[in-house]
N, C-alpha and C positions, 0 to 999 in steps of 0.2 A: 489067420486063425484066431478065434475068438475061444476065451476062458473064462469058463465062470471062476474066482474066489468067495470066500465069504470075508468082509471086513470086518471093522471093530463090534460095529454093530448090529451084526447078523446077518446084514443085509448083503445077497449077490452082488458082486460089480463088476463090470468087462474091462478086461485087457483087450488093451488093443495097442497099435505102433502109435497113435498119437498120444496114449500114457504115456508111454515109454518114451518118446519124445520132449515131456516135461522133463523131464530129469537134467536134457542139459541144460535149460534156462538156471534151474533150480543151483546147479551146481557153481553158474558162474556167477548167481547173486551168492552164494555163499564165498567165493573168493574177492568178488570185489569188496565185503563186509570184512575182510581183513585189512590191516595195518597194511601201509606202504612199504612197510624192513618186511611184516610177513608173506606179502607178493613178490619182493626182491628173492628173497629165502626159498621160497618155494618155485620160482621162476629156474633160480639157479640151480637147485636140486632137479628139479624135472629135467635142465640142458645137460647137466652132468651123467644124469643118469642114461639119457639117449643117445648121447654118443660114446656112452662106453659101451652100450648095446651094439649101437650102429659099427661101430672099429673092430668091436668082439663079433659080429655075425660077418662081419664085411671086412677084414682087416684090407687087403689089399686095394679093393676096391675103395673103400672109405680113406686110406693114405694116399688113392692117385687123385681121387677127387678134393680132397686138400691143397695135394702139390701143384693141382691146376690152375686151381681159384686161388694161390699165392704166385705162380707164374705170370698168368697172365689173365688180370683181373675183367677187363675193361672187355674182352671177348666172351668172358665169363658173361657179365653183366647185361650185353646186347643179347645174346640168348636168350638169358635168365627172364630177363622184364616180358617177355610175350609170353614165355613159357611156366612165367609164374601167373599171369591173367588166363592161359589155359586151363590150368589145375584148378586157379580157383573160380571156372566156370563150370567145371568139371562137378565139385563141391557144390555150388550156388546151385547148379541146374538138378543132382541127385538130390538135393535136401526138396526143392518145389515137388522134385516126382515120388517123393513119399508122403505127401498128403496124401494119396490117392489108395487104392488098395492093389491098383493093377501096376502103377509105374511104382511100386515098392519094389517089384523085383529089378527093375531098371535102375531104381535108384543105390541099389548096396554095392555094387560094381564101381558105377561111377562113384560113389564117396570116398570108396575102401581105397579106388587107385587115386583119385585126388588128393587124398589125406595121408597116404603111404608118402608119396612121393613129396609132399609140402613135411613133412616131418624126417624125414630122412634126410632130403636135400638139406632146409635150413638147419638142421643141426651141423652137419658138416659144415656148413657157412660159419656157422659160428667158432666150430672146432679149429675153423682154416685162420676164422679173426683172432682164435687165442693164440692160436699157433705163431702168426705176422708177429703180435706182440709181446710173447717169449721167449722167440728168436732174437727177439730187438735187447732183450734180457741176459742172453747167452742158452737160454734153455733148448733141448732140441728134443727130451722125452714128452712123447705123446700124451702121457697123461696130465701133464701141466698145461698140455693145450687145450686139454679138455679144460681145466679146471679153469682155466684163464679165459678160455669163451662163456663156461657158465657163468663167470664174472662178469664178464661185460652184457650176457643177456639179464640178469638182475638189476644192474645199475639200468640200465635202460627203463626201467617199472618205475624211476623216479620220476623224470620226465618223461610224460607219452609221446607228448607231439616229437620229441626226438628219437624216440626209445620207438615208435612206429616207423619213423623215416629210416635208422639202423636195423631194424629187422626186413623192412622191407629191402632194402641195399644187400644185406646179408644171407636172404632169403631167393634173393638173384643171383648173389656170386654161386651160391652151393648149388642151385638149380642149374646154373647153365653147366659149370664146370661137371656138373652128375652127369647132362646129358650130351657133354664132348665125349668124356669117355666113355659110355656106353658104347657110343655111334664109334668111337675109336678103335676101341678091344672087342666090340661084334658082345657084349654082355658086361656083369660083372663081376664073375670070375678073372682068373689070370691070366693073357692070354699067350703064354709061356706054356700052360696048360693042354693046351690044344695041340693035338697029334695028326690031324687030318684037315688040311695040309701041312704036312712038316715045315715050319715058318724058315724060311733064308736057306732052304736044301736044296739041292737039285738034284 
């Protein structure tokens, strides 16, 4: 759909999705033009913020998926690594099919699920990293695990080449371990929940 505005100077201009596709160049030259503590800061504000989202819409779901990816990492990770290259072909292939005007509608499905599941998962990666190293602390409430992944997602903005190799590692535990349990509990809901079939009854 096209729209006429008027701009500054009078003159009609079209919208259109590849306007609106400037925007996130624009935004990420605006964050790279901040300070290294100000991407730290804001790294760690953004991790902290989405996994108190993701715990608050997901509590249970978001706690097994921690308890996974701190049981048993290394199963977590085998998963994770093809099923993070899926997602983000998922992303790569819907951003190519919005050039177009016709794979636009092809392409908001594929982004929305590519980009749902890359931000949900790796939060929890990170939430499950704070968690390893709080526990190591004696802490065992949740929110310090958040606040202790948001940490180490910050400090990572110092060094990229490390701060990329830790996201991606952490972006594999959360993913695989998301999608054991899915495949486990049949969703992510509880599956204590479910009344049909009455689980262990005869």
């Amino acid at each position: 759909m096209v729209r006429w505005l008027m701009n500054l100077s009078g003159e009609p201009a079209v919208v259109t999705l590849q306007n609106v596709g400037q925007v996130g160049p624009i935004e990420i030259q605006l964050v790279r033009s901040l300070g290294p503590l100000a991407q730290s800061v804001l790294v760690l504000g953004v991790t902290v913020l989405l996994g108190a989202v993701c715990l608050g819409l997901l509590p249970e779901y978001g706690r097994r998926v921690v308890e996974t990816t701190q049981r048993s990492p290394v199963i977590s990770v085998c998963i994770g690594v093809p099923s993070l290259a899926a997602l983000g072909s998922l992303v790569y292939l819907g951003s190519l099919l919005a050039g177009s005007s016709v794979g636009v509608f092809f392409a908001i499905p594929l982004v929305s699920v590519g980009l749902a599941g890359l931000v949900l998962w790796t939060t929890l990666g990170f939430v499950a990293l704070g968690g390893v190293l709080a526990r190591r602390m004696g802490f065992e409430n949740v929110s310090l695990w958040i606040l202790v992944g948001g940490l180490c997602s910050g400090v990572t903005v110092f060094y990229p080449p490390i701060g990329i190799a830790v996201a991606t590692l952490t972006a594999s535990l959360g993913i695989g371990a998301g999608i054991r349990v899915v495949f486990s509990s049949g969703g992510v809901t509880n599956p204590e929940e479910r009344v049909v079939p009455p689980a262990n009854k005869i």
